[in-house]
N, C-alpha and C positions, 0 to 999 in steps of 0.2 A: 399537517404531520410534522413532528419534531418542530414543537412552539417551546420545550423548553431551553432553561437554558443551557449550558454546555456540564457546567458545574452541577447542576441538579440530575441532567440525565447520565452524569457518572454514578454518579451516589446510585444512582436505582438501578443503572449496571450492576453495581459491584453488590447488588442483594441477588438480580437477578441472576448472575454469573460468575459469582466469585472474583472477579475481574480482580480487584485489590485497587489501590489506590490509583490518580490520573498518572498517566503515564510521563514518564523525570522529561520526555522532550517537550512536550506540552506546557508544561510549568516552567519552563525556562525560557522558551521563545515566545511564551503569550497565552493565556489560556483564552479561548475564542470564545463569544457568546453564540454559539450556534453548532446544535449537531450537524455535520455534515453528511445528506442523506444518498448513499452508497451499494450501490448491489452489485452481484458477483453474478452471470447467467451461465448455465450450460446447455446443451441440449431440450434437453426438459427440465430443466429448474434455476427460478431467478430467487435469489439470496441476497436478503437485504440486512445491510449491514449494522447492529445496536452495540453502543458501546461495550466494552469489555467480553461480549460474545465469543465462544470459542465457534472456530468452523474446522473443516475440514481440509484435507487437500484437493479431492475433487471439486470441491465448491469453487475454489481460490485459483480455479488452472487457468480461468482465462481473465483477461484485463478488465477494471474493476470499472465502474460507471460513475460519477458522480452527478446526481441528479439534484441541478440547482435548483429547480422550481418545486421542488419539496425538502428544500433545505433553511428552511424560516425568514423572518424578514429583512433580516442583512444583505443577503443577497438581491443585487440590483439587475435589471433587466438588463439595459445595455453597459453594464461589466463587463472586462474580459478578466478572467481568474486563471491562477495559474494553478493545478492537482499533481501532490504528489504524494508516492506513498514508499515508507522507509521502514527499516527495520534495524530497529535501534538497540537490539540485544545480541547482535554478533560481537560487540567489545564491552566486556562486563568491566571495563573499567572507566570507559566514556560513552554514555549514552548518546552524545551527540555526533559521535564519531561513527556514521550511521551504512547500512548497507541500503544503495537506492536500488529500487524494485521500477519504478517509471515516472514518468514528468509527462505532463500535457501542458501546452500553453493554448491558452486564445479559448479557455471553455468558457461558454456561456448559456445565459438561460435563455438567450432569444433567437440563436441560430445553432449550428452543430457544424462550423468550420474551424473545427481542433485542427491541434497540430501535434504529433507526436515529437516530443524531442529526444525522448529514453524510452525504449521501445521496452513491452514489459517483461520482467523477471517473476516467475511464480512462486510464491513460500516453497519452500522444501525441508524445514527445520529437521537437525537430526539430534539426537539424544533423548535424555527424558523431562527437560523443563520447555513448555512451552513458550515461544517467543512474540512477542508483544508485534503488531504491523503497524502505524501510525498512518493515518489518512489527513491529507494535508489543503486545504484550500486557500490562496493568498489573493489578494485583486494583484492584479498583474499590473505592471508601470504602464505606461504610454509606449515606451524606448525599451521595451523587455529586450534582453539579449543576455547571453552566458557566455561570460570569460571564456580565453583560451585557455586560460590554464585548468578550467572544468572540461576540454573536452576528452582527455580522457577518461571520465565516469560514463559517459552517453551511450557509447555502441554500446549492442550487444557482441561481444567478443569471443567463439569459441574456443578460441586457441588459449582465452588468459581469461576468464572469469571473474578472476579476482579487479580486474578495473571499477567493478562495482561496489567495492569494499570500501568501508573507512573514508567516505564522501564527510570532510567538515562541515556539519550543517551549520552551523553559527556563521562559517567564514562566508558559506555558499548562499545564504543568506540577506546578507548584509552588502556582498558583490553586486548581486542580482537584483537587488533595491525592491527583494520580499522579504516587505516589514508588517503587513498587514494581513493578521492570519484571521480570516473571515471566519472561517468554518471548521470544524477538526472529526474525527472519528479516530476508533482503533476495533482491535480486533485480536484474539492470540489463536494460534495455530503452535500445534506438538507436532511430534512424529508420532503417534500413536493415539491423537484427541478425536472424539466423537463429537458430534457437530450438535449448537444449542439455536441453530439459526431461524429462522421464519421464511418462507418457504410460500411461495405461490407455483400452482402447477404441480404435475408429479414430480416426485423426490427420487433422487439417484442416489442408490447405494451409495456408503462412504468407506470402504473399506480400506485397511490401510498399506496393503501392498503399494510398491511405486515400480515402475522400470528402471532398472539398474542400467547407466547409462557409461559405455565403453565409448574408447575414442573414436574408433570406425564411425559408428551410429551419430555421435556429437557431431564431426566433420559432417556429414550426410544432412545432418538437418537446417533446413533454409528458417523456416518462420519459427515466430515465439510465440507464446500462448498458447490455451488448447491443451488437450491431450499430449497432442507431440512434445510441448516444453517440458513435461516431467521428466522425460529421462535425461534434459538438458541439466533441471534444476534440480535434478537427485545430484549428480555432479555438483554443483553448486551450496549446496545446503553442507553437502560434504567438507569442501573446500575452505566455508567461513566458520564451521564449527571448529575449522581444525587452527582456526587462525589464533 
């Protein structure tokens, strides 16, 4: 599955979904030779992620998968890789100046002793132009470790939100000693897009209501992902749109 190459299976993206051209972060930090193969699960439905694909919000509530061993021959067995996925349309003036949604370090194809280091943020986009999500895969150094001066991107913070805004990927890149971008995906989500995904299992409605999320209920909520992070990340989506 996904033997092409990165470049070839954009182009069949952007016939099969409008997608439009590889996304401006991609082209600047590397374009990778390898789809990076990705699914989103709920309840009753795993969603696997094809370039330029629109999805929905329900699809995208919980933390996303990256499935090395169906991600072509780049990837090595005993690698450890670093996943992350950003959203690099909340500043229309710097694509790079990116909002981070989660980081994994330590993912491999031959065990499943992740480490979360950005615990996940769910799309919430608000307006009417869908936002582009970039899925990110690097081999990870030997010595990985993230500056102090990245630690306030990490938490999830519900008192301040915006800690997850305007993350310099170029700088946070080049800190981090991820220079080698294995694998890539994207994906765009609207406030109001109906979902073009593939779909194993029964399908859940995509409707587009969200929970309108008050301060009371944000205080209140411990975990991320799920169901429960939409009313965190209606908040959220609010917050960067309005940046």
């Amino acid at each position: 599955m996904h033997k092409l190459t990165f470049a070839a299976a954009a182009l069949a993206a952007t016939r099969f979904a409008s997608a439009g051209s590889l996304p401006t972060e991609l082209t600047i930090i590397g374009e990778p030779s390898q789809v990076l193969n990705v699914t989103f699960s709920t309840s009753s439905q795993r969603v696997e992620v094809y370039p330029g694909q629109t999805l929905s919000k329900s699809q995208t509530a919980n933390q996303p998968h990256p499935n090395l061993n169906e991600s072509g021959s780049a990837i090595k067995q005993n690698q450890k890789y670093v996943f992350m996925m950003i959203d690099p349309d909340t500043n229309a003036t710097d694509p790079l100046s990116v909002a981070l949604h989660t980081i994994i370090s330590n993912v491999s194809a031959s065990d499943s002793k992740e480490h979360v280091v950005a615990k996940y943020v769910a799309p919430m986009p608000q307006g009417t132009s869908p936002h582009n999500y970039t899925l990110l895969l690097f081999s990870q150094p030997e010595s990985f470790t993230i500056p102090s001066m990245y630690d306030s991107y990490l938490p999830l913070n519900l008192s301040n939100v915006l800690n997850r805004v305007n993350l310099p990927l170029r700088s946070f890149l080049n800190d981090t000693g991820l220079h080698d971008l294995v694998a890539a995906n994207w994906f765009r989500e609207g406030a109001n897009t109906s979902t073009t995904a593939t779909t194993s299992g029964s399908t859940t409605p995509t409707g587009s209501a969200a929970q309108t999320a008050t301060s009371s209920s944000v205080a209140s909520l411990e975990a991320v992902g799920g169901e429960a992070a939409l009313a965190i990340v209606s908040l959220l989506g609010a917050v960067w749109m309005g940046m």
